[in-house]
C-alpha positions as CSV (number, residue, x, y, z in Angstrom):
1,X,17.5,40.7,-12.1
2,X,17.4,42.5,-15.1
3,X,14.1,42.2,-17.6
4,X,13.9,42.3,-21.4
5,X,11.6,44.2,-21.9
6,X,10.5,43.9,-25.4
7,X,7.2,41.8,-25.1
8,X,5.7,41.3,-21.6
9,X,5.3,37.2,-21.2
10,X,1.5,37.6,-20.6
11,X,1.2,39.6,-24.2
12,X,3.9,37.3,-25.9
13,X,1.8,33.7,-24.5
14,X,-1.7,35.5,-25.9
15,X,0.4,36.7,-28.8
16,X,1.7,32.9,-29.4
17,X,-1.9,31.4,-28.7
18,X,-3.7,33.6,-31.2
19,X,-1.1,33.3,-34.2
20,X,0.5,29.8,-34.0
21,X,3.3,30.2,-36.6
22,X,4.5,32.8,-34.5
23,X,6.9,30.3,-32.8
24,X,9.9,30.9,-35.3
25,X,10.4,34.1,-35.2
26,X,10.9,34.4,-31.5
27,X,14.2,34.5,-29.7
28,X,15.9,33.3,-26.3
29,X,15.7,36.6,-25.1
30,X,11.7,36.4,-25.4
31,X,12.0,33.5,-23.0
32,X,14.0,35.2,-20.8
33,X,12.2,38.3,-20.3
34,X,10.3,38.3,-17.1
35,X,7.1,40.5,-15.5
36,X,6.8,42.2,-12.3
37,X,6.8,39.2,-9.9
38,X,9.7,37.8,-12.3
39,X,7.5,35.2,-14.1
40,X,8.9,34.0,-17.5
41,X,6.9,32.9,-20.3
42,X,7.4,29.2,-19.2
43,X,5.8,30.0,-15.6
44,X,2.8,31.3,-17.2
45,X,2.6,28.3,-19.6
46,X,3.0,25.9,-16.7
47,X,0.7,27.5,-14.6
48,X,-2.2,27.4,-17.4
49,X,-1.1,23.9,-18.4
50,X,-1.0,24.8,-21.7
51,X,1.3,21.5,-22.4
52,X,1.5,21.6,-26.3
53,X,3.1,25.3,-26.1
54,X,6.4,23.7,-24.6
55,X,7.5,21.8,-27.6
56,X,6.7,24.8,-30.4
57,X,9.6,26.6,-27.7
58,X,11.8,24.2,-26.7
59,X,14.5,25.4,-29.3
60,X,14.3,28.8,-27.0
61,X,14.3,27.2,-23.8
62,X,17.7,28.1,-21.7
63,X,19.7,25.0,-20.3
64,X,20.3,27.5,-17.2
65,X,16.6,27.7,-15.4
66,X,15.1,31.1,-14.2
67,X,13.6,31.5,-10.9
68,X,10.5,33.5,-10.1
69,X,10.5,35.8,-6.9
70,X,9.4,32.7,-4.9
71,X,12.9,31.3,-5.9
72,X,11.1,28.3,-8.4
73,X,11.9,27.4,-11.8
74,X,9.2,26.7,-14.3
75,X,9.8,22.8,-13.4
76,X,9.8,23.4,-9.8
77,X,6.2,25.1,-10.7
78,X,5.3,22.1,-12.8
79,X,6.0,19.6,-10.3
80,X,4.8,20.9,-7.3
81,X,1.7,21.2,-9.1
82,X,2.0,17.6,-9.8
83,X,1.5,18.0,-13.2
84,X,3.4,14.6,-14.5
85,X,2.3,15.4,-18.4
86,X,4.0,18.7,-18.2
87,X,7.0,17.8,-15.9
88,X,7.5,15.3,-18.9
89,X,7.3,17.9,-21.7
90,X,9.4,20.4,-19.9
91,X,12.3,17.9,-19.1
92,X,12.6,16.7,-22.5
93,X,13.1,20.2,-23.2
94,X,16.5,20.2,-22.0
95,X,16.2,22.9,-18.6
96,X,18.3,22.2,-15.8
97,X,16.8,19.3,-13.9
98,X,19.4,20.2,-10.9
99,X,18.6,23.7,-10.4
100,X,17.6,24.4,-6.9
101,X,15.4,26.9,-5.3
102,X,16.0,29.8,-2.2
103,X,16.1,26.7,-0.5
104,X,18.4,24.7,-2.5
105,X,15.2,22.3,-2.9
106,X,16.2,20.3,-6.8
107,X,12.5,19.3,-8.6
108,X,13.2,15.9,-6.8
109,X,12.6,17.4,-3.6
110,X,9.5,18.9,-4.6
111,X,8.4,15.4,-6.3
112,X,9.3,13.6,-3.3
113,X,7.7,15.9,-0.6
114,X,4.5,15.9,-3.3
115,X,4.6,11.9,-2.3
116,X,4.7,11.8,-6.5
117,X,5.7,9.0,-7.5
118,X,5.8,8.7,-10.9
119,X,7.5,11.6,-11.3
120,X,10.1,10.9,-9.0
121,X,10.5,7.9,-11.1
122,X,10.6,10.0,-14.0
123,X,13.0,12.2,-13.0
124,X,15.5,9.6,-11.8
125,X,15.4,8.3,-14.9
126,X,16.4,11.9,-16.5
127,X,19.4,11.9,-14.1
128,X,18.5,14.0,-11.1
129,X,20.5,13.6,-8.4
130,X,18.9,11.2,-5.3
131,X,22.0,12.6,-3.1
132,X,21.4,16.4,-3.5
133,X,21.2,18.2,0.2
134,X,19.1,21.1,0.2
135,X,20.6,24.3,2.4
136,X,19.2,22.3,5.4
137,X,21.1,18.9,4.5
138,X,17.8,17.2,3.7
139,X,17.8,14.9,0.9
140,X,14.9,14.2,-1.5
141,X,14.3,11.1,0.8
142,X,13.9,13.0,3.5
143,X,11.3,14.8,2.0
144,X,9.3,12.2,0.8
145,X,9.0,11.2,4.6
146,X,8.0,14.5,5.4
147,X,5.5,14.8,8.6
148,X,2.9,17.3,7.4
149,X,1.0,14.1,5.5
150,X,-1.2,14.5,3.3
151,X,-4.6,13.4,4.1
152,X,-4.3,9.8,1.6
153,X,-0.8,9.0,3.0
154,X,-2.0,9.4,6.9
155,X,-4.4,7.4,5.9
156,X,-3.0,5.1,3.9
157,X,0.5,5.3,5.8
158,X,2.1,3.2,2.8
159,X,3.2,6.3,0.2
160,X,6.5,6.5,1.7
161,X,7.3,3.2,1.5
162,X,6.2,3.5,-2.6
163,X,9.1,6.5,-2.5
164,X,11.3,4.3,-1.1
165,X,10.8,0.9,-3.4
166,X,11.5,3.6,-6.3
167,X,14.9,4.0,-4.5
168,X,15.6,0.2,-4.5
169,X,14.6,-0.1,-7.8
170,X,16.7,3.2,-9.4
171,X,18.7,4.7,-7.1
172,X,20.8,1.6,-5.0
173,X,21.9,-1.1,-7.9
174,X,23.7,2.4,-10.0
175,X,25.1,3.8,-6.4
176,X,28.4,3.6,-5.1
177,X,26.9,3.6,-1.8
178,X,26.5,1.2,0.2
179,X,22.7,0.4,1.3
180,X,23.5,0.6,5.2
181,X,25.1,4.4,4.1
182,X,21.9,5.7,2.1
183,X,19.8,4.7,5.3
184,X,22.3,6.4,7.8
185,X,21.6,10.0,5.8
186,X,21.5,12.9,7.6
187,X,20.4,16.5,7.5
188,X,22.5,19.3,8.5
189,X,21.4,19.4,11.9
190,X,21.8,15.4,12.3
191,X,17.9,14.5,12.2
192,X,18.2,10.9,10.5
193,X,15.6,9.0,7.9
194,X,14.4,7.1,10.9
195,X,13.7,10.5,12.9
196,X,11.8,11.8,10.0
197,X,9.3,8.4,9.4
198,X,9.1,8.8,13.1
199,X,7.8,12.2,13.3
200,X,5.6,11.0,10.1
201,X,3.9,8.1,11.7
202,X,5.7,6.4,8.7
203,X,5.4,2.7,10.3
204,X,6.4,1.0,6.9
205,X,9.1,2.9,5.8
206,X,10.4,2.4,9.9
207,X,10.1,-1.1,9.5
208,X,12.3,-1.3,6.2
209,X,14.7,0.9,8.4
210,X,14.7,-1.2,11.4
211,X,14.9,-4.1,9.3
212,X,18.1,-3.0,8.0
213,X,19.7,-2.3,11.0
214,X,19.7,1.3,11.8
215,X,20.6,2.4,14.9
216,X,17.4,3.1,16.7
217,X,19.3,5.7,19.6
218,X,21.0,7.7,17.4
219,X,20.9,11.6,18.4
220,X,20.5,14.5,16.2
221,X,22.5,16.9,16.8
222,X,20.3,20.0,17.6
223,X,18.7,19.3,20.2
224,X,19.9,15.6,21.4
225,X,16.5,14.0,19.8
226,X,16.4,10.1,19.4
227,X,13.9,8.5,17.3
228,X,11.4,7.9,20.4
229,X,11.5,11.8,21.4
230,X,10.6,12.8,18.1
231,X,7.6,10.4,18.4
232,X,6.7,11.4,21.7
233,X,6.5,15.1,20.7
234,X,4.0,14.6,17.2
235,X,2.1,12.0,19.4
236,X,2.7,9.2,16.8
237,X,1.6,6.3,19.1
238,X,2.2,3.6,16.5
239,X,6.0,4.6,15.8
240,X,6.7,4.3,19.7
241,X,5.0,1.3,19.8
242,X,7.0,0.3,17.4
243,X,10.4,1.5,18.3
244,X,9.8,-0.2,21.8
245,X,9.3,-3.5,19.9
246,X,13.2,-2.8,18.6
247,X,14.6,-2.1,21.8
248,X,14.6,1.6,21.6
249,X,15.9,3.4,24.6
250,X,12.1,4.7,26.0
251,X,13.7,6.5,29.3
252,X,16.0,8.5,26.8
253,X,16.0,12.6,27.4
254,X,17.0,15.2,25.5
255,X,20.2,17.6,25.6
256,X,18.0,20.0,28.1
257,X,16.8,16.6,30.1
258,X,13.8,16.7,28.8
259,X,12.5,13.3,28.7
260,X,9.5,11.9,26.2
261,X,7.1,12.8,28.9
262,X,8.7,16.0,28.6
263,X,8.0,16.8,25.1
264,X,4.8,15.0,24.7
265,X,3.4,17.3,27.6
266,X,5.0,20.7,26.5
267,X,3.6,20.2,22.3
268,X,-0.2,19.3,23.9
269,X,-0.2,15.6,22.8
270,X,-2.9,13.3,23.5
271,X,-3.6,11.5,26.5
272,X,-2.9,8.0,24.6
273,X,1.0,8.9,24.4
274,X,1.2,10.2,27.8
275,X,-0.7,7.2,28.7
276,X,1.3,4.7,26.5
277,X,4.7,6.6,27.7
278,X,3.7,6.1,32.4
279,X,3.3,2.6,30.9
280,X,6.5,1.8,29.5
281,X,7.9,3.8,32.8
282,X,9.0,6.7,31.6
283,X,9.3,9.0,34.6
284,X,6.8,12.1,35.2
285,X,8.6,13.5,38.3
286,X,11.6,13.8,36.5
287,X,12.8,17.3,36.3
288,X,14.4,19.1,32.8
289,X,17.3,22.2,33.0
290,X,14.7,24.7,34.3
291,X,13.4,22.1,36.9
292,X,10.1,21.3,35.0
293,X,8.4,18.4,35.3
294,X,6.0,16.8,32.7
295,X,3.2,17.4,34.7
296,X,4.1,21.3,35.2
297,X,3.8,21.4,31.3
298,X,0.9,19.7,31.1
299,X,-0.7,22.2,33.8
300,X,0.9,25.0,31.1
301,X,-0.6,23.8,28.5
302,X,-4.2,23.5,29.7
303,X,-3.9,19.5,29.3
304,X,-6.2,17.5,31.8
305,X,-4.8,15.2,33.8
C-alpha cells in the first residue's frame, strides 16, 4: 500500500498536539498517510487515547477505513482495547463500522469476543451488522461465546448471557429472522451456538438455547462433533451435566469413532469428566478408526488411571 509521505503520523500527532489550530489546514491525505508498520494518524491517536483529537479531525476522517499491517482499522484498535469513550468518538465520526479485518472480523466481533457490552450495544445501535460471518462463518455471537474466557466470565459464567439479552433487546424485534433461525447459526465448518457455549462452559446461555428448542445432537460438519463431544474434550463438566439433563445423546462418537471418552482422554482432561462420562456409560473399550481405545490415550498422554 502506497504511503503519503509528506508528514510521518507520529510528527503530524506531536505537530497537532503542540499547535492546536493546526487542525484546519490539514488534508485527507494527512490522514491517510501511514508509517512503517502502516499505522495512520488515527491508530496512533487510539492507541494514546487521546479522545479529544478525534473530533478537531473528523472532517478528514475517510468513510473507507485503513488497516494496519495486523489487518485492524483504527476502530478495530479502539474496541479491542475496550475503550467505549473512544469507540463512541470514532463512530460518530463517520468511518466504516462494517469494515472487516484479515479475518473478516467487523468491530462487533471484536466487541463481542471482548464480552463488551456496552459497546456492542453501542454499535448495534450505529447499525453494524449482528449477521456478518467472518472468513470462518462465525458470527459476532459466536464470538461472544468464545471458549478462551476471560478470568470474570469463567467465574462469573453469566457475560454471555448479558451478550445475548442485548440481542433480544436490539437485534430480534428489527430481524426478519425468525428466533428459532438466529439460534440454529452456524459457522462455516457447521459448529453451532450451542457447540460454542458448550466448549465455553457457557451454562446460561445453554439453557436459553435448550430452552428454545435447539437440537441438542446436531453434528458439525468437520469433524462429526455433537454438543457433548465438544464438552467432553474442554472438560466442561457442568455443560455435560447439563446436556444429559436434555436428553443429549452421551454414547455419541465422532466421524473417526471417537467417542467422548475418546476425546476427553486424548486432550488430557480431568479425571472428573472421565469419571462423570464411565458413569453415564459411555464405553472405555470401545475402539476409534486406528483401533484406540480411551484408555490407550490416556496411557499416551501420561494421565493416571
Amino acid at each position: 500500500m502506497k504511503r503519503n509521505a509528506t508528514i510521518p503520523p507520529s510528527d503530524l500527532l506531536k505537530l497537532i498536539q503542540g499547535i492546536s489550530d493546526v487542525g484546519p489546514l490539514l488534508n485527507s491525505g494527512h490522514i491517510r498517510a501511514q508509517d512503517k508498520d502502516e499505522n495512520t494518524i488515527l491508530h496512533l491517536i487510539v492507541e494514546r487515547g487521546l479522545e479529544n483529537l478525534i473530533k478537531p479531525l473528523a472532517r478528514w476522517i475517510p468513510p473507507s477505513s485503513i488497516p494496519n499491517h495486523d489487518g485492524w482499522t483504527p476502530l478495530h484498535l479502539t474496541v479491542r482495547n475496550n475503550d467505549e469513550r473512544m469507540t463512541k468518538a470514532l463512530v460518530h465520526a463517520g468511518p466504516d463500522i462494517s469494515a472487516q479485518d484479515q479475518s473478516g472480523k467487523t468491530a462487533l466481533h471484536c466487541a463481542c469476543y471482548n464480552d463488551a457490552v456496552k459497546i456492542v450495544r453501542f454499535l448495534l445501535d450505529q447499525g453494524a451488522n449482528p449477521s456478518a460471518a467472518d472468513y470462518e462463518g462465525s458470527t459476532p455471537l459466536h464470538e461472544g461465546l468464545a471458549p478462551s474466557l476471560t478470568p470474570n466470565a469463567a467465574h462469573e459464567r453469566q457475560v454471555p448471557f448479558f451478550i445475548w439479552l442485548v440481542w433480544v433487546e436490539k437485534v430480534l424485534p428489527g430481524s426478519f429472522l425468525r428466533l428459532e433461525q438466529i439460534l440454529s447459526f452456524k459457522q462455516r465448518k457447521g459448529e453451532t451456538l450451542l457447540q460454542r457455549a458448550t466448549s465455553g462452559n457457557h451454562s446460561n446461555f445453554m439453557r436459553v438455547l435448550l430452552d428454545a428448542g435447539v437440537d441438542v445432537n446436531t453434528r458439525d460438519s468437520y469433524n462429526g462433533y455433537t454438543a457433548v463431544l465438544r464438552a467432553a474434550s474442554r472438560g466442561a463438566d457442568d455443560a455435560l451435566r447439563l446436556l444429559q439433563k436434555n436428553g443429549a445423546d452421551i454414547l455419541a462418537g465422532d466421524y473417526h469413532r471417537r467417542n467422548a471418552l475418546h476425546l476427553a482422554a486424548r486432550t488430557e482432561q480431568k479425571p472428573s469428566t472421565a469419571k462423570l462420562l464411565l458413569k453415564a456409560g459411555v464405553n472405555p473399550s470401545a475402539q476409534d478408526w486406528q483401533g484406540y481405545t480411551p484408555l490407550r490415550y490416556a496411557v499416551e498422554a501420561g494421565i493416571p488411571e
